[in-house]
Structures are given as structure tokens and as C-alpha cells.
ZASE-715162 format. One record per atom (N, C-alpha, C, O, CB): residue number from 1; residue in one letter; chain; atom name; x, y, z. Coordinates in nm, 4 decimals. Glycine has a CB too. Layout:
# residues N
(NUM,'A','A','CA',(X,Y,Z));
...
# end
This chain:
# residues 95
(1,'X','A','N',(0.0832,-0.1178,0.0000));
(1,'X','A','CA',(0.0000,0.0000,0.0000));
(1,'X','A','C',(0.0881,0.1246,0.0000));
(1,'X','A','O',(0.2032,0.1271,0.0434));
(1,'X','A','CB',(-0.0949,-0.0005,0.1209));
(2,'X','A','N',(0.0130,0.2422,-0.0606));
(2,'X','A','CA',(0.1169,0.3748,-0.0507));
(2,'X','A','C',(0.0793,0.4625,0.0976));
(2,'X','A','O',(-0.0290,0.4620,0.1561));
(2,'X','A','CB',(0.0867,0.4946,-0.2074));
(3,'X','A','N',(0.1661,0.5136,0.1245));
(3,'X','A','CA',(0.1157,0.5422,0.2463));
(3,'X','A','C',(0.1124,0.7320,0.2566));
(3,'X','A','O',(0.1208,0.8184,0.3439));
(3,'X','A','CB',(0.2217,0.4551,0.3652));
(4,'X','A','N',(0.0992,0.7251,0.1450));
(4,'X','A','CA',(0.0127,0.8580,0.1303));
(4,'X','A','C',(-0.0964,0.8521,0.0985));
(4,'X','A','O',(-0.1528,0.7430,0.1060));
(4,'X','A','CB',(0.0477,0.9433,0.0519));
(5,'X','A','N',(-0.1773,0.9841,0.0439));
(5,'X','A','CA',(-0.3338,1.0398,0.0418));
(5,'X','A','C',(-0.2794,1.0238,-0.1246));
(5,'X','A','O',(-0.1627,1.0434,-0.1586));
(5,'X','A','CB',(-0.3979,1.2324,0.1337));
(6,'X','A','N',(-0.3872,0.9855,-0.2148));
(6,'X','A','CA',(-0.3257,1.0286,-0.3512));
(6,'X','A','C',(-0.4727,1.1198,-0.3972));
(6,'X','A','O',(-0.5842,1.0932,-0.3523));
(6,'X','A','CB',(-0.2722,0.8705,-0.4734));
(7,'X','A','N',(-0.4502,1.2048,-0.4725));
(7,'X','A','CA',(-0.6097,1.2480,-0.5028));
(7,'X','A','C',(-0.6526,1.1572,-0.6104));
(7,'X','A','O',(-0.5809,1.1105,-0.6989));
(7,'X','A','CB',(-0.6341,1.4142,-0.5570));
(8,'X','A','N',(-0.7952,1.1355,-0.5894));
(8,'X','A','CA',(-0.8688,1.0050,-0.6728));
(8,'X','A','C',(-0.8049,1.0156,-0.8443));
(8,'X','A','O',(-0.7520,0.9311,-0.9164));
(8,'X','A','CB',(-1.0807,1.0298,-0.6715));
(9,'X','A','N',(-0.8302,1.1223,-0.8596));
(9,'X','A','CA',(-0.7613,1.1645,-1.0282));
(9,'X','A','C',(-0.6281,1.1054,-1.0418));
(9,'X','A','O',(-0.6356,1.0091,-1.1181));
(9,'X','A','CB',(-0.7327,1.3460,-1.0600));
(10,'X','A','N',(-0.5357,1.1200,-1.0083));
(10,'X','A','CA',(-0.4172,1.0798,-0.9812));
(10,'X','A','C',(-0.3981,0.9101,-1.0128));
(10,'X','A','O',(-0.3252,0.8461,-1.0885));
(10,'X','A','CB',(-0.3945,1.1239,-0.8361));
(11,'X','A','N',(-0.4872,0.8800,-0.9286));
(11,'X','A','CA',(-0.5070,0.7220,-0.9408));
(11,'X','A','C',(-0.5515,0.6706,-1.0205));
(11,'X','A','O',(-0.4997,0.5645,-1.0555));
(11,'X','A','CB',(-0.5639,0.6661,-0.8695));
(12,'X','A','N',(-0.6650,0.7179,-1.0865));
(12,'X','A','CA',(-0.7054,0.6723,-1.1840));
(12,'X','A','C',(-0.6753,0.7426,-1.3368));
(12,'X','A','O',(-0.7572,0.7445,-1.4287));
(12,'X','A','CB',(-0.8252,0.6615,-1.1481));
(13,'X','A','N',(-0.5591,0.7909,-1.3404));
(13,'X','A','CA',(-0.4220,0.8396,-1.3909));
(13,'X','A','C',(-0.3526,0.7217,-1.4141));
(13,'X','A','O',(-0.3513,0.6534,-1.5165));
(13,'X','A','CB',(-0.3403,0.9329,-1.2931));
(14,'X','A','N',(-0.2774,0.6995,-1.2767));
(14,'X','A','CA',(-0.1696,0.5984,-1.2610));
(14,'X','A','C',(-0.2214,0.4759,-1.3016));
(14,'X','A','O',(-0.1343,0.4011,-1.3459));
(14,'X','A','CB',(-0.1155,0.5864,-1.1227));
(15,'X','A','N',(-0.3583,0.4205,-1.3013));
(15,'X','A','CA',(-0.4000,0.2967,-1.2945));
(15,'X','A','C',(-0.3976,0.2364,-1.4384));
(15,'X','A','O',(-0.3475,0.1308,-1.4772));
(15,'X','A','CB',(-0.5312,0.2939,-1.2291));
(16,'X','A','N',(-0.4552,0.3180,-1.4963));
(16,'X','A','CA',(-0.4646,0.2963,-1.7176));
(16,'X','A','C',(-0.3025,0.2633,-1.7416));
(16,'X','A','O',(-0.2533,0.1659,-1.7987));
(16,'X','A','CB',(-0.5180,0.5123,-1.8526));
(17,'X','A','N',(-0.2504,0.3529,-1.6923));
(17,'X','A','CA',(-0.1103,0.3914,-1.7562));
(17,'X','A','C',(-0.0174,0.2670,-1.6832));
(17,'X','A','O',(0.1029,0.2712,-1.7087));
(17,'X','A','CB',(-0.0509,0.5746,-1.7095));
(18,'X','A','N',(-0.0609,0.1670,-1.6026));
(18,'X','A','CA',(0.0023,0.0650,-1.5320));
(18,'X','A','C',(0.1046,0.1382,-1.4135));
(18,'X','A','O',(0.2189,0.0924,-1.4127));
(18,'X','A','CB',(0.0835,-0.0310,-1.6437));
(19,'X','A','N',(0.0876,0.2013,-1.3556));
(19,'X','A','CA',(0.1711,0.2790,-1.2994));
(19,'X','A','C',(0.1541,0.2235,-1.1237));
(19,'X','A','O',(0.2363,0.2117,-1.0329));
(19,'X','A','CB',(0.1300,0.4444,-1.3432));
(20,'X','A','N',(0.0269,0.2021,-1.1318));
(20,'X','A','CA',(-0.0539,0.1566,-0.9955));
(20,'X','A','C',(-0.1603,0.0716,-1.0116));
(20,'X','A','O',(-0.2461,0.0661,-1.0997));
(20,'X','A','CB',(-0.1140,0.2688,-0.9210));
(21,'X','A','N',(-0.1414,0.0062,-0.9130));
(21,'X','A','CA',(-0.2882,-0.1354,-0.9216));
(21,'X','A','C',(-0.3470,-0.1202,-0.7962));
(21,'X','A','O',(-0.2993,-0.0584,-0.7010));
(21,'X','A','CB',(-0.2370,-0.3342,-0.9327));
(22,'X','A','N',(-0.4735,-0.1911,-0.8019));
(22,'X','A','CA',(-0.5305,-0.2099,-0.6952));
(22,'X','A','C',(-0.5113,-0.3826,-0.6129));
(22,'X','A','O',(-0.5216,-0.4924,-0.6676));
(22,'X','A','CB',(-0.6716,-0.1664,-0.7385));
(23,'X','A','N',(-0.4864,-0.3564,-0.4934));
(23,'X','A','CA',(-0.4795,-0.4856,-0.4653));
(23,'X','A','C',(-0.5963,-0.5497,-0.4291));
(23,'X','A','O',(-0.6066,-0.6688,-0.4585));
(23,'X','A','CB',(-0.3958,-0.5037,-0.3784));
(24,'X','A','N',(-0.7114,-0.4787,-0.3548));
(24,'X','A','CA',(-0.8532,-0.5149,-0.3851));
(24,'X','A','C',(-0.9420,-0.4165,-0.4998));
(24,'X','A','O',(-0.9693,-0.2987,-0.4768));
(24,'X','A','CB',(-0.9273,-0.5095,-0.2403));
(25,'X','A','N',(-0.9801,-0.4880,-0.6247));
(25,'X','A','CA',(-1.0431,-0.4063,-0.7496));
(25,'X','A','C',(-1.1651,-0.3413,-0.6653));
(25,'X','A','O',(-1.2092,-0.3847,-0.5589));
(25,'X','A','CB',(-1.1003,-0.5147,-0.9002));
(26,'X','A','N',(-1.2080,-0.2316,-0.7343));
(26,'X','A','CA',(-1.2320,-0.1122,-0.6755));
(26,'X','A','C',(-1.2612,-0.0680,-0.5828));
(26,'X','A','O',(-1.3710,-0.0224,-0.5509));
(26,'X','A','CB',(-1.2792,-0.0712,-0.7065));
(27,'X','A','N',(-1.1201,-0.0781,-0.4964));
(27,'X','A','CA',(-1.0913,-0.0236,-0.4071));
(27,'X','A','C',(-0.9798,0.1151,-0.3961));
(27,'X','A','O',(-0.8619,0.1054,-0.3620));
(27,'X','A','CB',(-1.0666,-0.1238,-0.3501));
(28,'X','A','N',(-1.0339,0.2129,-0.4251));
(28,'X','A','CA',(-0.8978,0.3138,-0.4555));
(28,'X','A','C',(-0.8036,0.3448,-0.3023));
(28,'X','A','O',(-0.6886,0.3874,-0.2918));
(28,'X','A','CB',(-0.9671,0.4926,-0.5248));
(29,'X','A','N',(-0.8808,0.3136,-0.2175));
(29,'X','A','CA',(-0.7652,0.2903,-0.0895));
(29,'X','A','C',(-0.6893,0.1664,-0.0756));
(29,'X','A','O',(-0.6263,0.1478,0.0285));
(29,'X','A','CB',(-0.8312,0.2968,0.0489));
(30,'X','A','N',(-0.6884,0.0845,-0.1639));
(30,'X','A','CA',(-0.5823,-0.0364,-0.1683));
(30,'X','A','C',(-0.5110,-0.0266,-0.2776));
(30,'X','A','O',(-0.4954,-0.1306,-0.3416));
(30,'X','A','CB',(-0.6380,-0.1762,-0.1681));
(31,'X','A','N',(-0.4418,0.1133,-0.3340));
(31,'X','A','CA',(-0.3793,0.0804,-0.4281));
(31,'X','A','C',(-0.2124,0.0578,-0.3926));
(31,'X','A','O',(-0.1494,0.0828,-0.2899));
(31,'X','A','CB',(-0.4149,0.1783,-0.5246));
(32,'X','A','N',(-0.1694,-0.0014,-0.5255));
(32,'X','A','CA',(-0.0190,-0.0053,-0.4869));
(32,'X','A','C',(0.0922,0.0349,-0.5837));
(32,'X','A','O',(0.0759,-0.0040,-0.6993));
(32,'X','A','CB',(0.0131,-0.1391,-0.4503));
(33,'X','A','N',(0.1900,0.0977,-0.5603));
(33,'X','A','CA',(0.2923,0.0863,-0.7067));
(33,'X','A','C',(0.3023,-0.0412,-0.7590));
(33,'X','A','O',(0.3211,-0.1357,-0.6823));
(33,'X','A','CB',(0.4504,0.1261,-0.6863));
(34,'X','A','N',(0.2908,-0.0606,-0.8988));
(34,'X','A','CA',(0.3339,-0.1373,-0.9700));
(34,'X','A','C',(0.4707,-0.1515,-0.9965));
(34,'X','A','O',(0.4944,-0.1267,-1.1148));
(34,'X','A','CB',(0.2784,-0.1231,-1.0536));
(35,'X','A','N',(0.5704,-0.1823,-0.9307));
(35,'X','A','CA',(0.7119,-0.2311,-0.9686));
(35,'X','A','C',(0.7318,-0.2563,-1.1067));
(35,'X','A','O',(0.8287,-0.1957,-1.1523));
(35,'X','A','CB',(0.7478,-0.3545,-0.9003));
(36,'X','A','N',(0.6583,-0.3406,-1.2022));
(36,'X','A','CA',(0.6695,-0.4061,-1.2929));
(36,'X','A','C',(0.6827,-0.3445,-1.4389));
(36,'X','A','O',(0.7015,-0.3950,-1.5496));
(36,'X','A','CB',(0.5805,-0.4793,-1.2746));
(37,'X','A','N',(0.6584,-0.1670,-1.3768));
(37,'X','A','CA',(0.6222,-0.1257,-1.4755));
(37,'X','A','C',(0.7847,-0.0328,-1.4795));
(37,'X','A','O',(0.8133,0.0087,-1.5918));
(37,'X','A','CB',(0.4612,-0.0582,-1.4706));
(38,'X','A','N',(0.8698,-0.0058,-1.3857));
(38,'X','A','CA',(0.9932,0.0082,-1.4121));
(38,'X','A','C',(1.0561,-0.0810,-1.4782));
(38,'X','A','O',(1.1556,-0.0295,-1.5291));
(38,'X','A','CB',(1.0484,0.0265,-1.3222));
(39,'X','A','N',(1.0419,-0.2513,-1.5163));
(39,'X','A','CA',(1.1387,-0.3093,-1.5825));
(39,'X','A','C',(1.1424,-0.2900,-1.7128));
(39,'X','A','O',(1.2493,-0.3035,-1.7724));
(39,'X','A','CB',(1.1402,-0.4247,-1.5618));
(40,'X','A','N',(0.9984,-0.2466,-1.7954));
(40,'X','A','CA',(0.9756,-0.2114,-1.8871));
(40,'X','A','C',(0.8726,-0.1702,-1.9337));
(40,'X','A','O',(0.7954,-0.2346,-2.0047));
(40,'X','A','CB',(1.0058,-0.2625,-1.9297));
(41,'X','A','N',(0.8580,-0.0259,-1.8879));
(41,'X','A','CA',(0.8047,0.0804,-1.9113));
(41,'X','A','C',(0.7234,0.1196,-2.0363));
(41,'X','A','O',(0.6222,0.1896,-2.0341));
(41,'X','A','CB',(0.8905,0.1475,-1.8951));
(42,'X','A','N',(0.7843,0.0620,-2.1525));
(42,'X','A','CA',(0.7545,0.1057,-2.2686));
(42,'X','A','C',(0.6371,-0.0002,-2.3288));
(42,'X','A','O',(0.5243,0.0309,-2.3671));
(42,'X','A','CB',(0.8882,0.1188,-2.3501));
(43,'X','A','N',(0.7043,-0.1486,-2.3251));
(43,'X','A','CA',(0.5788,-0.2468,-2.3022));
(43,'X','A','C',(0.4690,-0.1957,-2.2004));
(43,'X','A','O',(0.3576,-0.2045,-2.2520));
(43,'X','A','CB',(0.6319,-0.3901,-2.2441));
(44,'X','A','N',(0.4667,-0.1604,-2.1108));
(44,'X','A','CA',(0.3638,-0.1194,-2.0469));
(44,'X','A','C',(0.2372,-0.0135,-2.0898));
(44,'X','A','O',(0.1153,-0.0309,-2.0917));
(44,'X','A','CB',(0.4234,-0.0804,-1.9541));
(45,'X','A','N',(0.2821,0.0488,-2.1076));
(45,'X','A','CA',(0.2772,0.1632,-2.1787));
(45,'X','A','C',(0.1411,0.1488,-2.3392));
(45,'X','A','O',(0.0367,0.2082,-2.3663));
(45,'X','A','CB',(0.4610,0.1841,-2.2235));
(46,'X','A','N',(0.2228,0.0366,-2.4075));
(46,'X','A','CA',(0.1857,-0.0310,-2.5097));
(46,'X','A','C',(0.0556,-0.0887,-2.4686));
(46,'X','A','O',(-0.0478,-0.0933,-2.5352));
(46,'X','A','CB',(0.2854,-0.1245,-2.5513));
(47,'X','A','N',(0.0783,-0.1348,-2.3404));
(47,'X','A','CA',(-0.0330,-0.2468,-2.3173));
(47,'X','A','C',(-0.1515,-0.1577,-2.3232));
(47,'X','A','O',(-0.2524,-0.1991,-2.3801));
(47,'X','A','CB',(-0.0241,-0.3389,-2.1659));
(48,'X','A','N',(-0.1486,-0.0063,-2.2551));
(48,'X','A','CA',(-0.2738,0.0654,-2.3113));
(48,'X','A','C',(-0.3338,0.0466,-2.4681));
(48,'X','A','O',(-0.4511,0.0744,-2.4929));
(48,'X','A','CB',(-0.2409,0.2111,-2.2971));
(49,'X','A','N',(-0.2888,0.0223,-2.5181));
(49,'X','A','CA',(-0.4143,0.0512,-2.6554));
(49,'X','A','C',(-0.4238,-0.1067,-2.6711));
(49,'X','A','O',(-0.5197,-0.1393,-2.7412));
(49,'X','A','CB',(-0.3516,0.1568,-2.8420));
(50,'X','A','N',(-0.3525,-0.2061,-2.6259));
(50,'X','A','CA',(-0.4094,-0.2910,-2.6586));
(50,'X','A','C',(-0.4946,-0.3920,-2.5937));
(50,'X','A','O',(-0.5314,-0.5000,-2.6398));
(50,'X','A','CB',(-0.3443,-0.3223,-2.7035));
(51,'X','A','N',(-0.5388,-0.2998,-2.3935));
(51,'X','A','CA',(-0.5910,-0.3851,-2.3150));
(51,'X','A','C',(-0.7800,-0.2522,-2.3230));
(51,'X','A','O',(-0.7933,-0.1320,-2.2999));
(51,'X','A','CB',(-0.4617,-0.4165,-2.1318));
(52,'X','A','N',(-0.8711,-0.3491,-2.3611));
(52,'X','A','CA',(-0.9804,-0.2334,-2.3838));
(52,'X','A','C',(-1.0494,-0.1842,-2.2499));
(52,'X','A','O',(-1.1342,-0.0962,-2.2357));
(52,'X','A','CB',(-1.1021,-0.2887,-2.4843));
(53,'X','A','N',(-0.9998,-0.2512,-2.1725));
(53,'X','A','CA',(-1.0165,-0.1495,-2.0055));
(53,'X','A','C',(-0.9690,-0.0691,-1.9424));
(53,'X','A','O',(-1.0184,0.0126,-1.8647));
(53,'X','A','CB',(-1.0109,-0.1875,-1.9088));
(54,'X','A','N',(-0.8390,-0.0943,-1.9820));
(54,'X','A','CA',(-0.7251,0.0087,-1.9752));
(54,'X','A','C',(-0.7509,0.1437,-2.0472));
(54,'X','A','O',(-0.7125,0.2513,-2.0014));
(54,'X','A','CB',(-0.5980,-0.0524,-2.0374));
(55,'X','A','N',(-0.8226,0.1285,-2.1700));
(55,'X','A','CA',(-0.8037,0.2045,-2.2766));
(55,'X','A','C',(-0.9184,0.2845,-2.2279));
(55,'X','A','O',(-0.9099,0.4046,-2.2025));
(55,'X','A','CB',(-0.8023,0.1384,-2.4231));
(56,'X','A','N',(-1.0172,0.2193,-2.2168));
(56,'X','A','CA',(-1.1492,0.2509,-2.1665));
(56,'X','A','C',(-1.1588,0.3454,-2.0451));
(56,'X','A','O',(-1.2333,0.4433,-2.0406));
(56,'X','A','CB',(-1.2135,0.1273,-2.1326));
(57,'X','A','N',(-1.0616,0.2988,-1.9312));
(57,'X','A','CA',(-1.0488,0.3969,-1.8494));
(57,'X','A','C',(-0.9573,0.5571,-1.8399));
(57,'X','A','O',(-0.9752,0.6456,-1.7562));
(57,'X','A','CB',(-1.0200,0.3232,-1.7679));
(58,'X','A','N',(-0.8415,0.5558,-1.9736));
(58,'X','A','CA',(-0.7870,0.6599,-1.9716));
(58,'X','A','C',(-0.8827,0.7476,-2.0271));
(58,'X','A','O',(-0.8795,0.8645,-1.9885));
(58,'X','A','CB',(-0.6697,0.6551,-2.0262));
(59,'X','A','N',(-0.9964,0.7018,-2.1394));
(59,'X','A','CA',(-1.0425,0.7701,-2.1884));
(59,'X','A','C',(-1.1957,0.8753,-2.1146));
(59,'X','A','O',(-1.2465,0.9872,-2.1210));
(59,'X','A','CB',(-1.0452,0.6884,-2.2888));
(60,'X','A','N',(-1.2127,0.7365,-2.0461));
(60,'X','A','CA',(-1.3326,0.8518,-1.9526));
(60,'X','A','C',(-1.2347,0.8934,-1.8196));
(60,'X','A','O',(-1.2989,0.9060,-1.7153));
(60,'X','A','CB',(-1.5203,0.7487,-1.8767));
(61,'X','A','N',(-1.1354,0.9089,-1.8124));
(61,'X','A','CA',(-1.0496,1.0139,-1.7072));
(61,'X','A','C',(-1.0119,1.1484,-1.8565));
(61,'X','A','O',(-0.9761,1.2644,-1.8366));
(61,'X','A','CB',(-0.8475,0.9031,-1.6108));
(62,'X','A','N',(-1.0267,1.1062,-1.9462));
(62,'X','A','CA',(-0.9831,1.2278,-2.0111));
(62,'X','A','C',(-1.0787,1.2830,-2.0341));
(62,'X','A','O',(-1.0685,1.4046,-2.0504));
(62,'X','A','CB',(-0.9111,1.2250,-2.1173));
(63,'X','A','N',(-1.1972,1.2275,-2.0444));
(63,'X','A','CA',(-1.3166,1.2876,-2.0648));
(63,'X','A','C',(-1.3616,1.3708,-1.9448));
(63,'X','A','O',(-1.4094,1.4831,-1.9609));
(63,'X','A','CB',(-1.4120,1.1880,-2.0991));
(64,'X','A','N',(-1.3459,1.3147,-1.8233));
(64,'X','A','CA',(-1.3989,1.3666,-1.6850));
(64,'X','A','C',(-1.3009,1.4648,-1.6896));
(64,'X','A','O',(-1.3688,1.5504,-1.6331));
(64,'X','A','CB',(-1.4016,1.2654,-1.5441));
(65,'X','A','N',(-1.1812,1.5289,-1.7144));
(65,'X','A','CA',(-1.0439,1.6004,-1.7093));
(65,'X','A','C',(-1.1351,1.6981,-1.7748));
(65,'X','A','O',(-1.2159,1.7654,-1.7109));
(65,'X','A','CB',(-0.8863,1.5384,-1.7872));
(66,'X','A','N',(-1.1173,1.7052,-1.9269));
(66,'X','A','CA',(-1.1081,1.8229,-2.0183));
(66,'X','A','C',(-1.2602,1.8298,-2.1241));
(66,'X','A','O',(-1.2836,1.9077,-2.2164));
(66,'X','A','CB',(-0.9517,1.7993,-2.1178));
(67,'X','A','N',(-1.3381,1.7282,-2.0741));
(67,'X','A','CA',(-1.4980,1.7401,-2.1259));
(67,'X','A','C',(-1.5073,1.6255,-2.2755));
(67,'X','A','O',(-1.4242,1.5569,-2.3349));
(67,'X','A','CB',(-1.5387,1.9454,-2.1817));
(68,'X','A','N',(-1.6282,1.6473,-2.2889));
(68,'X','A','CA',(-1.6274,1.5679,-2.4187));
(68,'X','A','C',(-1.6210,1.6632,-2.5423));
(68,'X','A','O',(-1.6579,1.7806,-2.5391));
(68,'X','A','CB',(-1.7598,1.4757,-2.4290));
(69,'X','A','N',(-1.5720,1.6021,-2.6469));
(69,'X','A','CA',(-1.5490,1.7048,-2.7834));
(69,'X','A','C',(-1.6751,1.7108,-2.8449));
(69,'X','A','O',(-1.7648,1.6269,-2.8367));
(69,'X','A','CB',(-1.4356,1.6514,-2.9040));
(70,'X','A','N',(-1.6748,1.8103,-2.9035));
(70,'X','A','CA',(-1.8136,1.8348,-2.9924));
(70,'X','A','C',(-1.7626,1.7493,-3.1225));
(70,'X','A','O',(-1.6515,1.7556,-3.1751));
(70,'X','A','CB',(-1.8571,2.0267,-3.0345));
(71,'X','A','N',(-1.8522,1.6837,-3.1528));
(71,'X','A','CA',(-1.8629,1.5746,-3.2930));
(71,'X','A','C',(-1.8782,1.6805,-3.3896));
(71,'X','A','O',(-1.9441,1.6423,-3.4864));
(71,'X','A','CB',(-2.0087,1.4488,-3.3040));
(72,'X','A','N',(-1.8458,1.7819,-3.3958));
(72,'X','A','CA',(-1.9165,1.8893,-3.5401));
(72,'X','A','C',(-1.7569,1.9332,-3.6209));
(72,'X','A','O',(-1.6501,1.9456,-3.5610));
(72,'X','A','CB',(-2.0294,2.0941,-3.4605));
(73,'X','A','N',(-1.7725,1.9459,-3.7272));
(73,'X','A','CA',(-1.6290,1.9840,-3.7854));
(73,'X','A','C',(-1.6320,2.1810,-3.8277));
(73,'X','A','O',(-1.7293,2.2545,-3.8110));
(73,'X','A','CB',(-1.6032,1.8628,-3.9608));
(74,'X','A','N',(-1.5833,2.1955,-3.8473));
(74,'X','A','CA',(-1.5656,2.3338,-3.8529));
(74,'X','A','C',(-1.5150,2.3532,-3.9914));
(74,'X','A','O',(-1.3986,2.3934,-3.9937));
(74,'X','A','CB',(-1.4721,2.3892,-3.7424));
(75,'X','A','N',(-1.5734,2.3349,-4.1127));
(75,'X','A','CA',(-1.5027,2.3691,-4.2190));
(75,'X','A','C',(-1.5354,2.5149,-4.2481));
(75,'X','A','O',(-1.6260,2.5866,-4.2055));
(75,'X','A','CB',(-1.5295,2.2775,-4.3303));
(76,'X','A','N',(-1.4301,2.5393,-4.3374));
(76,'X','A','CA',(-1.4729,2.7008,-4.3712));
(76,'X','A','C',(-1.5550,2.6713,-4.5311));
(76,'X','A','O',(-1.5557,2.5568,-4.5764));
(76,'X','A','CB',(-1.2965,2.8322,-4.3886));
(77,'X','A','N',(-1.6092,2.7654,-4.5931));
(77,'X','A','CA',(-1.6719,2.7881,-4.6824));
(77,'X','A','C',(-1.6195,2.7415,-4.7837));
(77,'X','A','O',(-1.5032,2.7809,-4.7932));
(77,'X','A','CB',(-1.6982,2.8904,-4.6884));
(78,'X','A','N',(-1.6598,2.6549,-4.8906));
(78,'X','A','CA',(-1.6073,2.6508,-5.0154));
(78,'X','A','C',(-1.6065,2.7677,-5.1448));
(78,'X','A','O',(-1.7174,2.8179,-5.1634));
(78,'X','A','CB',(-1.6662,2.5462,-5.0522));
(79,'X','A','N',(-1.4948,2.8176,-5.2368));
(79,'X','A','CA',(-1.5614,2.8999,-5.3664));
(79,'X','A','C',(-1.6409,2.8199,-5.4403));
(79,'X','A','O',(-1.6486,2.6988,-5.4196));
(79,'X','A','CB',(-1.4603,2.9585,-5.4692));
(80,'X','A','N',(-1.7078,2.8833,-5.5346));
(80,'X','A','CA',(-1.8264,2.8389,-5.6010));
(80,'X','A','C',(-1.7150,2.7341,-5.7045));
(80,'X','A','O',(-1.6021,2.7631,-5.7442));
(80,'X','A','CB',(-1.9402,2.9850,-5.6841));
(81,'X','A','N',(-1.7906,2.6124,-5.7271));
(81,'X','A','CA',(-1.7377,2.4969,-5.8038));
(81,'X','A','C',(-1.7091,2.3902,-5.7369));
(81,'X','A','O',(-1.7528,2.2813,-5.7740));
(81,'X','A','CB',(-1.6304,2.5224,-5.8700));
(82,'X','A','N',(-1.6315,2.4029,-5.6276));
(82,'X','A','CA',(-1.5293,2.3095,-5.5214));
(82,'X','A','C',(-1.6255,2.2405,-5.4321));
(82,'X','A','O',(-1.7284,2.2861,-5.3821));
(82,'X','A','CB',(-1.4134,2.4064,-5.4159));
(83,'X','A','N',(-1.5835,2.1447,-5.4232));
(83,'X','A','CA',(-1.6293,2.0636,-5.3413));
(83,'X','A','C',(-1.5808,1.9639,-5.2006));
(83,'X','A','O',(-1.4895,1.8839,-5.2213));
(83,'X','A','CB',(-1.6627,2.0106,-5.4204));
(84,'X','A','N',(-1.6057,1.9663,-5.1433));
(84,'X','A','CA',(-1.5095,1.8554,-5.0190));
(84,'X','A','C',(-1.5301,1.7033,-5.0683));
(84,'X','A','O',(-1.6349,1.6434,-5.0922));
(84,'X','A','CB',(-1.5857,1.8619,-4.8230));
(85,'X','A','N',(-1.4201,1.6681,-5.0745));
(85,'X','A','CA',(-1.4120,1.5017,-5.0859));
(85,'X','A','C',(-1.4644,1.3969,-4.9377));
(85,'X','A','O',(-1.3809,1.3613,-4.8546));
(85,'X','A','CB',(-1.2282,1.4673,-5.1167));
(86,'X','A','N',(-1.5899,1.3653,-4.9284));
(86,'X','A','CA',(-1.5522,1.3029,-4.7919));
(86,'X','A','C',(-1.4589,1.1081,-4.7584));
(86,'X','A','O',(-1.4482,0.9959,-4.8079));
(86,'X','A','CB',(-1.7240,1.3058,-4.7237));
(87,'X','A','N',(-1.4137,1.1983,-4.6329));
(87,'X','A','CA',(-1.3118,1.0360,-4.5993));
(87,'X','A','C',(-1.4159,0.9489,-4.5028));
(87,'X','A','O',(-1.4163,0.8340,-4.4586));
(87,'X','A','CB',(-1.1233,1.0687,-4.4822));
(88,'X','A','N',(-1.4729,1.0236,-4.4968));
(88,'X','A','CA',(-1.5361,0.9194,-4.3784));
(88,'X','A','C',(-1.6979,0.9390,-4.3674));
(88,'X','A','O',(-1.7437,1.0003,-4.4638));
(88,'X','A','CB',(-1.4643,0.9573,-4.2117));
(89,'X','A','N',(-1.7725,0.9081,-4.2909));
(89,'X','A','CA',(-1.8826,0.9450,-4.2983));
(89,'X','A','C',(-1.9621,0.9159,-4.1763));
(89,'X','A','O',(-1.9380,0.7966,-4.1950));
(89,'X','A','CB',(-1.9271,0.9001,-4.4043));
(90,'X','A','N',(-2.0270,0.9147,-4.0800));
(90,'X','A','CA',(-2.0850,0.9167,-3.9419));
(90,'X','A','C',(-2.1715,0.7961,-3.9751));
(90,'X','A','O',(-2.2447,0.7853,-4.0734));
(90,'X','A','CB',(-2.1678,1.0638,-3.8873));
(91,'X','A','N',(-2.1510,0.7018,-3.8727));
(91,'X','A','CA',(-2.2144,0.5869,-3.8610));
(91,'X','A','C',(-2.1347,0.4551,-3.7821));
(91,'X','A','O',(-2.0324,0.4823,-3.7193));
(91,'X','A','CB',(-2.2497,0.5584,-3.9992));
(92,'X','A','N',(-2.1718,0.3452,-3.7852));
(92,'X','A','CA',(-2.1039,0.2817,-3.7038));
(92,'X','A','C',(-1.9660,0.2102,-3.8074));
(92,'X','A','O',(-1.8904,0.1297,-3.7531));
(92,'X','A','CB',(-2.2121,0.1779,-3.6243));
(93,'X','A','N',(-1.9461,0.2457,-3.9455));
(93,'X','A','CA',(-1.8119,0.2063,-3.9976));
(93,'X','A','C',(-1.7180,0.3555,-4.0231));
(93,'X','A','O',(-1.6216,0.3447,-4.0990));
(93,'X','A','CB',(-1.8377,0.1117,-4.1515));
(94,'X','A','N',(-1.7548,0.5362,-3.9406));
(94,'X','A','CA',(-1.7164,0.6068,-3.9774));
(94,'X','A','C',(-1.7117,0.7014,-3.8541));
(94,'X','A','O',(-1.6913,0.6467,-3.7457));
(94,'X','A','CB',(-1.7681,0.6245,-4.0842));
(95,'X','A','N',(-1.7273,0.8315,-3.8566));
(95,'X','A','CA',(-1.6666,0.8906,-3.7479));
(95,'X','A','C',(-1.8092,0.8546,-3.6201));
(95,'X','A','O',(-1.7981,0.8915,-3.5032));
(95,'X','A','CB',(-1.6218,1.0791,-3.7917));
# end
């Protein structure tokens, strides 16, 4: 256990990023340094995008942090003729 106060943010910071675990799951007063993540840091690291809970949780701490983005694009005006090419398109195979 750490035997400081950590603020909840912090932790659930450290926790995505493998930095800190819980030794009883959700319990944010049982967390602990992860040692494991000094031997190799960078694998760790990695393991975010490829563990979807992990991923899952940095993303609603970033969301709870700095808000959710507006889905709207901001293009400016086209001149007369031109057109936008679209790459993608809103739906469940697009944005």
C-alpha cells in the first residue's frame, strides 16, 4: 500500500497507464505501485491501446479532465465549383 493520500484523479491516472494497481479491485484505498512497470516501461505503456479497459479507463479520465469534444467539424466555406471530398462518414463504420 502507498502510504500517502493520492487524489482520486491521480489514481485513476496511474492505474490505465500501469503505474498503480489495486490490490482489492475497486478499491482506490488499496492501491499499490506497480514495480513491474519500471522493468519495462515502454511495453507497459503499449499495453494501453491494446488492453480495452485500460483504454477505456484513460479515456473517460480524459473525458472527466477536459470534457467531451463536440462531434461537429468546422469547415470554412467553399468557392463556387469546389467541393469537399468526404473520408469518412458518421455511422457505425465512420466517425
Amino acid at each position: 500500500m502507498i502510504d500517502v493520500e493520492l487524489p482520486e484523479e491521480l489514481i485513476q491516472f496511474g492505474l490505465p497507464l500501469g503505474r498503480l494497481r489495486l490490490e482489492t479491485p475497486g478499491d482506490l484505498g488499496s492501491v499499490t505501485f506497480d514495480a513491474s512497470f519500471c522493468a519495462d516501461p515502454a511495453a507497459t505503456l503499449a499495453g494501453l491501446a491494446h488492453d480495452a479497459e485500460r483504454r477505456q479507463a484513460a479515456l473517460s479520465l480524459a473525458a472527466k479532465l477536459f470534457g467531451e469534444a463536440a462531434r461537429t467539424l468546422d469547415l470554412p466555406e467553399l468557392p463556387e465549383g469546389q467541393t469537399w471530398i468526404p473520408l469518412a462518414q458518421e455511422g457505425p463504420a465512420g466517425l
